[in-house]
N, C-alpha and C positions, 0 to 999 in steps of 0.2 A: 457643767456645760450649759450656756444659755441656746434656747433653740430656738430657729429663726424661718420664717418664710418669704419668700418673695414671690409677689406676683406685677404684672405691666399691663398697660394698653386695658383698661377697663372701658375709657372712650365714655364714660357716661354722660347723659345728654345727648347724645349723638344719637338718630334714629336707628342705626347698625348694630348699636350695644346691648349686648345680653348682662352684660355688666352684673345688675343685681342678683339676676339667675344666674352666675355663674358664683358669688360672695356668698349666695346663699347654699352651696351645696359645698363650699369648707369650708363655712361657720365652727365648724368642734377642731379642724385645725389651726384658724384663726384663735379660739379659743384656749387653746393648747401654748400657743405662742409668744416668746419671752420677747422677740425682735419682729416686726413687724413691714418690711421693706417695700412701698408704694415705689415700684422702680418709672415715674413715667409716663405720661397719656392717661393719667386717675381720670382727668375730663378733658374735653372734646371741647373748646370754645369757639373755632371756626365751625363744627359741623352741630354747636348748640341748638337745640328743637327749643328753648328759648325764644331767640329771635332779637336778644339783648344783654348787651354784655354787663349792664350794672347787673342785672336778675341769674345769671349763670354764675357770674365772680360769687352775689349771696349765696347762692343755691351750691357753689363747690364749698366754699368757706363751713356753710350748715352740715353739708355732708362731714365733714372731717373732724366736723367737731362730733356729730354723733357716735364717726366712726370711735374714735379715742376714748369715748364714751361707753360706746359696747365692749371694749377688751382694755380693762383699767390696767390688766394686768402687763397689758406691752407697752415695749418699748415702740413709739412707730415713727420710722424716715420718709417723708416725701419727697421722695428724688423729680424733681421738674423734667419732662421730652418738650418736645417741640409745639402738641399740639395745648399742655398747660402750664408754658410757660409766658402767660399774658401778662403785663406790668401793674395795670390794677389788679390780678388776682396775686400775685407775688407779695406785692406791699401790705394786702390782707394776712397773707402768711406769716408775717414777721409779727403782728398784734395776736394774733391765734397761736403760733407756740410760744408766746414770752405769757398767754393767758391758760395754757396746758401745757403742763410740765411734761407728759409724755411723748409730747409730739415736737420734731423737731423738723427743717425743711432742707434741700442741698440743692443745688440752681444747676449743676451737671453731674458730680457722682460722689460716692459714700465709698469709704473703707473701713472695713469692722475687720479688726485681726487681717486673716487672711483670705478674705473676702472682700473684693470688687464689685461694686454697684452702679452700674450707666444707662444712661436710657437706652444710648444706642442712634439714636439722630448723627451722630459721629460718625458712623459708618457709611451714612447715605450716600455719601461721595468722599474722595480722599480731601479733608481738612484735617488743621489743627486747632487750637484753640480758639485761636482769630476767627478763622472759620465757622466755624460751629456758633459764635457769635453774630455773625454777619449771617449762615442760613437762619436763625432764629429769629431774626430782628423782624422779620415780616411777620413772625407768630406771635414777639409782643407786645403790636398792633393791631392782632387779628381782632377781624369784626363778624359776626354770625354772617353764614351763608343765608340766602331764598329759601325755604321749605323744599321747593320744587327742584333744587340740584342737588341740596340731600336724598329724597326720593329716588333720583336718578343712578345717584352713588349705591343705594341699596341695590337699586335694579341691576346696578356692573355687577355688581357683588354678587348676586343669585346668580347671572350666568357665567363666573367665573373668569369675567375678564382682570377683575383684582387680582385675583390669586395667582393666574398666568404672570401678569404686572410683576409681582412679588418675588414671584420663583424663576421670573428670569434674571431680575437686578439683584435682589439680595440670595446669591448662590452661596453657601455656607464658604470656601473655600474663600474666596472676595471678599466678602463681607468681614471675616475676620482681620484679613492682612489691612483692611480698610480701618476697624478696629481698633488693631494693634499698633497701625501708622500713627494714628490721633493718640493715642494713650501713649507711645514714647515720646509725643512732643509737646502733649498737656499735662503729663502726670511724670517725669522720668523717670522718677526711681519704682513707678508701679510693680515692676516685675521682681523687685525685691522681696517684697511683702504680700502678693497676690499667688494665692492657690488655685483660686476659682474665682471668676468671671461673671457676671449676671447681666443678662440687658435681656432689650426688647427689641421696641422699634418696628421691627421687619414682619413681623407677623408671625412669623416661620420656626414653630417651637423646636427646641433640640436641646440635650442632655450629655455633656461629657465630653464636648469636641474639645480634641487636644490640637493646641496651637503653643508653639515658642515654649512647650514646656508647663503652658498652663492649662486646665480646666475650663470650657466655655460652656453655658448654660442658657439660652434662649425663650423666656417664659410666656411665647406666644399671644392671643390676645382674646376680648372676650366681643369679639365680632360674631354675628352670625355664621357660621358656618365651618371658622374656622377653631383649633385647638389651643385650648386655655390651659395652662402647664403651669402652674405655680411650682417653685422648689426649695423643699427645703434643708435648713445647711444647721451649722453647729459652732459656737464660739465658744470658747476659752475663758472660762471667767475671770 
């Protein structure tokens, strides 16, 4: 059995991100790990503390190279969300794993055995592939916000008006069928070969929800305040 972790929504660069503090306290499960699944939101290029997007494209691109660096021993998938799926950070992608063999990229989702990898941007509203391409198109254009609406974003965040945001649109019940809408008409034969489920997206970690027969698994985000859930799963060599 090869052993695998995933984790989402790390948001780094973004002033909201605990990001680093949160990699550094499963570092020996990172280390542990044959497969290594970036499902997603790795980095924040609209809410960049940059302030420029050639300087955050180098600064994700160095991240990942070190990451790959620190755990030789994984395999690691960069699954693209919404917020780092930028077109000059993409095109970097492709010279970065053809120059590290461990590291490979996926532009919406990954299937290892019987295991399903998505960001979860799918879900935000009911689309299908088309869709999910058309909401994305404005994020792989995106340009850094002001300092000063990051700041503000922090501020929602402390008093909970995020979170309220989150848990009234992304209701677990919704959010799947929303889901599962997109994935029979992007992926169709998913449910063939899918045991269990993995995204992000939504902020809103959970463990096990059974939908259509499958396993759903939610790995939260490393925002301030909110719960960082990595999970880990098992392949079949």
């Amino acid at each position: 059995m090869n052993r695998g972790i995933v984790i989402s929504d790390l948001h780094l660069f973004s002033v909201r991100s605990v990001g680093e503090q949160r990699l550094a306290s499963i570092r020996d499960d990172l280390a542990a790990a044959d497969v290594i699944v970036l499902n997603g939101d790795t980095f924040d290029f609209r809410w960049s503390h940059f302030r420029d997007e050639e300087k955050t494209v180098k600064a994700a691109l160095d991240w990942l190279r070190r990451f790959a660096a620190a755990y030789p021993q994984a395999t690691i998938h960069f699954i693209c969300g919404n917020h780092d799926c930028l077109d000059p950070f993409t095109k970097g992608l492709d010279d970065l794993a053809a120059a590290c063999p461990t590291l490979s990229w996926h532009e919406t989702h990954l299937q290892l055995g019987s295991h399903l990898f998505v960001h979860g941007d799918c879900a935000h509203r009911k689309m299908d592939a088309a869709g999910l391409g058309r909401f994305r198109e404005v994020f792989k254009r995106e340009r850094p916000r002001a300092a000063w609406l990051s700041q503000g974003y922090r501020v929602v965040d402390r008093l909970g008006i995020t979170w309220a945001a989150h848990r009234a649109h992304f209701r677990p019940r919704g959010t799947l069928k929303r889901l599962t809408w997109h994935l029979d008409r992007a992926v169709p034969t998913w449910k063939e070969a899918t045991a269990h489920c993995y995204f992000g997206h939504t902020h809103l970690a959970f463990r096990d929800r059974l939908h259509e027969g499958i396993s759903f698994h939610n790995t939260g985000c490393a925002i301030a305040g909110a719960r960082f859930a990595p999970v880990h799963f098992e392949i079949e060599d």
